[in-house]
N, C-alpha and C positions, 0 to 999 in steps of 0.2 A: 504494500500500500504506500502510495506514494504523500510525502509530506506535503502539507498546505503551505504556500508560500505566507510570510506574516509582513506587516512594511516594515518598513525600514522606521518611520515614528506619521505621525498623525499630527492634525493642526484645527483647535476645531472654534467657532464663533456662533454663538445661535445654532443652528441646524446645518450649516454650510461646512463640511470639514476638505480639508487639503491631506490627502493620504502620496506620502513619498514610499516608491517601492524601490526597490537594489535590487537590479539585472545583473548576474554574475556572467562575466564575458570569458574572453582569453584573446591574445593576442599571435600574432602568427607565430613567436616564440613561445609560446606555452604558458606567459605570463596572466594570470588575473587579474582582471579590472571590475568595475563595478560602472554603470550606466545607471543614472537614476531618470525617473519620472513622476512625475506628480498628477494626480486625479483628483478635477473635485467631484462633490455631489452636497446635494443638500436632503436631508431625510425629511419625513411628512407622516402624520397618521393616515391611514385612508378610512374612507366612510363606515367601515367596521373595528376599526380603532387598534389596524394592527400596520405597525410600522414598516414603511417605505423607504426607496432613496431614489433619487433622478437627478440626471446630469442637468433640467430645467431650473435655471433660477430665475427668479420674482425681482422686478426693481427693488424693493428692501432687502433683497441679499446679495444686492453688490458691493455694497459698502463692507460686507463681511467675507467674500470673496477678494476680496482685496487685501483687507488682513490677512487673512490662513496663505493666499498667496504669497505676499511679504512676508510672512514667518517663515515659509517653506524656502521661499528663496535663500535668505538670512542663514537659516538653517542648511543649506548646499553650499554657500558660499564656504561659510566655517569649518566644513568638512574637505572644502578646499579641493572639488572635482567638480570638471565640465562635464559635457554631454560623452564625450569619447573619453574620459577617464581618467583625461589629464589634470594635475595640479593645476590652480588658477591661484 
């Protein structure tokens, strides 16, 4: 059984969260790297009061998308890798 991947950390504001995940790479040397990305979603109850999540966000959760984004960011920057793996 194969393991579930888990993120790398989470960023959350009201219901809007920014999830950062860690894509384990390699390089044509056999070296490890990591590739990050970031998702958002914002979560909802739906009309029977069991919870949801959708990539749609409401004009009131821009402003909160905008945070969890700037944390996420903030939070890659410090870990000090770009998109291809490299130190920044």
């Amino acid at each position: 059984m194969e393991e579930k991947q888990k993120p790398d950390n989470k960023f959350k504001a009201g219901a809007v969260t920014a999830t950062v995940w860690a894509n384990e790479m390699r390089d044509k040397q056999g070296k490890i790297f990591f590739v990050y990305s970031v998702a958002f979603e914002r979560s909802y109850k739906d009309r029977d009061g069991n919870w949801k999540s959708t990539n749609s966000l409401r004009l009131n959760d821009i402003p909160k998308l905008r945070l969890v984004a700037q944390e996420a960011y903030e939070y890659l920057v410090r870990k000090g890798s770009d998109d291809n793996g490299n130190n920044i």
